[in-house]
C-alpha positions as CSV (number, residue, x, y, z in Angstrom):
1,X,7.8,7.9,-20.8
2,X,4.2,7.6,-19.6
3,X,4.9,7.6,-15.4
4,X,1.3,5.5,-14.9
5,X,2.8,2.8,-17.1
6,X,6.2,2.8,-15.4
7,X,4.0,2.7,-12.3
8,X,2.0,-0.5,-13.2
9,X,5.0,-2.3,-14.8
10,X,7.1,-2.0,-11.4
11,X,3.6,-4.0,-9.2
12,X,3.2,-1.8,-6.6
13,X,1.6,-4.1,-3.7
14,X,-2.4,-3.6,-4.0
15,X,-4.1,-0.3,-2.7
16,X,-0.3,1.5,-3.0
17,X,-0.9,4.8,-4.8
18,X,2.1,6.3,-6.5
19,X,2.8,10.3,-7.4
20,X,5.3,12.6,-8.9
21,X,5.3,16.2,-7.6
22,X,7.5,18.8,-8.7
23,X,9.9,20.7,-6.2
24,X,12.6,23.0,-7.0
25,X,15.8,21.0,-8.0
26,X,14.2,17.8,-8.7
27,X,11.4,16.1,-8.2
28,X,9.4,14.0,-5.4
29,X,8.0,10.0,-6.1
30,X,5.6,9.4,-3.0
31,X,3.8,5.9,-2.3
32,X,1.1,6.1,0.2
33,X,-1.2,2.9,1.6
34,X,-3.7,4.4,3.8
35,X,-1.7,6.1,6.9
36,X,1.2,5.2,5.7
37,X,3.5,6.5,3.3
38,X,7.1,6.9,2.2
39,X,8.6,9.2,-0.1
40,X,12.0,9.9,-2.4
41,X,13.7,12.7,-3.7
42,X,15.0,12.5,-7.4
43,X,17.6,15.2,-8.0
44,X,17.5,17.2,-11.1
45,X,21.8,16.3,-10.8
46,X,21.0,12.2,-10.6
47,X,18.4,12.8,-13.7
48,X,21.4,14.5,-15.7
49,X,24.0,12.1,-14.2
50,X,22.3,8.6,-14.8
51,X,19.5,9.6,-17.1
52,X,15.6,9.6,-16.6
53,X,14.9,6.5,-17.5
54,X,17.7,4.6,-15.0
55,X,17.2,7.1,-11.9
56,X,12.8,6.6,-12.3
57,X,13.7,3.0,-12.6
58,X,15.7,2.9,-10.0
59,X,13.5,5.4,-7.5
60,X,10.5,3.1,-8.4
61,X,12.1,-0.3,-7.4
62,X,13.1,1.3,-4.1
63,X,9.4,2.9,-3.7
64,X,7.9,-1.0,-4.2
65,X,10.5,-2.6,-1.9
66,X,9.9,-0.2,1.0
67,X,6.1,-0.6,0.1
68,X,6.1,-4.5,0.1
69,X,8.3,-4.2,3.5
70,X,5.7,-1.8,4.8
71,X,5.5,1.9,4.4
72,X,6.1,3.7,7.5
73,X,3.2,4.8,9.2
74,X,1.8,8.6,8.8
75,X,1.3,10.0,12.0
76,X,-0.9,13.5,11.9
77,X,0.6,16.9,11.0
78,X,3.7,14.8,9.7
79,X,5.3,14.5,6.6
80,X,6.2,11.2,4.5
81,X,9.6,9.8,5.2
82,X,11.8,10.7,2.6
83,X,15.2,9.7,1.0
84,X,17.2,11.6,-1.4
85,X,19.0,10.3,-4.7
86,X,21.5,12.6,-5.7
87,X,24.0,12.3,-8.4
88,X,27.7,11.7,-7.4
């Protein structure tokens, strides 16, 4: 699965970015408008549980709807909200 295809299928409200970052058990789907920014947590468990292609659906719905809502804003030296998807 190509993520940057996922990413433009799912229409991400203009001037969202969208990244994947790797972190030890899983990994981390951050949108980001500018001084904003929200971010989610996709367990390596809820991967194996659900499968990648349901969970990155999923985590990329809920990245657009909080973006569309309005990502909460950044304030400096601070770190993106963040939810967690874990598998059951």
């Amino acid at each position: 699965m190509d993520f940057a295809d996922l990413v433009a299928r799912e229409g991400f409200p203009a001037g969202t970015q969208v990244t994947v970052l790797a972190e030890p058990g899983g990994r981390v789907l951050r949108a980001t408008q500018p001084g904003r920014g929200f971010e989610l947590l996709l367990t390596d468990e809820a991967v194996q549980m659900y499968g990648e292609g349901p969970t990155l659906a999923l985590v990329l719905g809920r990245l657009r709807e909080v973006a569309e809502a309005g990502l909460p804003p950044l304030e400096p030296g601070q770190s993106c909200v963040r939810q967690t998807f874990v598998g059951d």
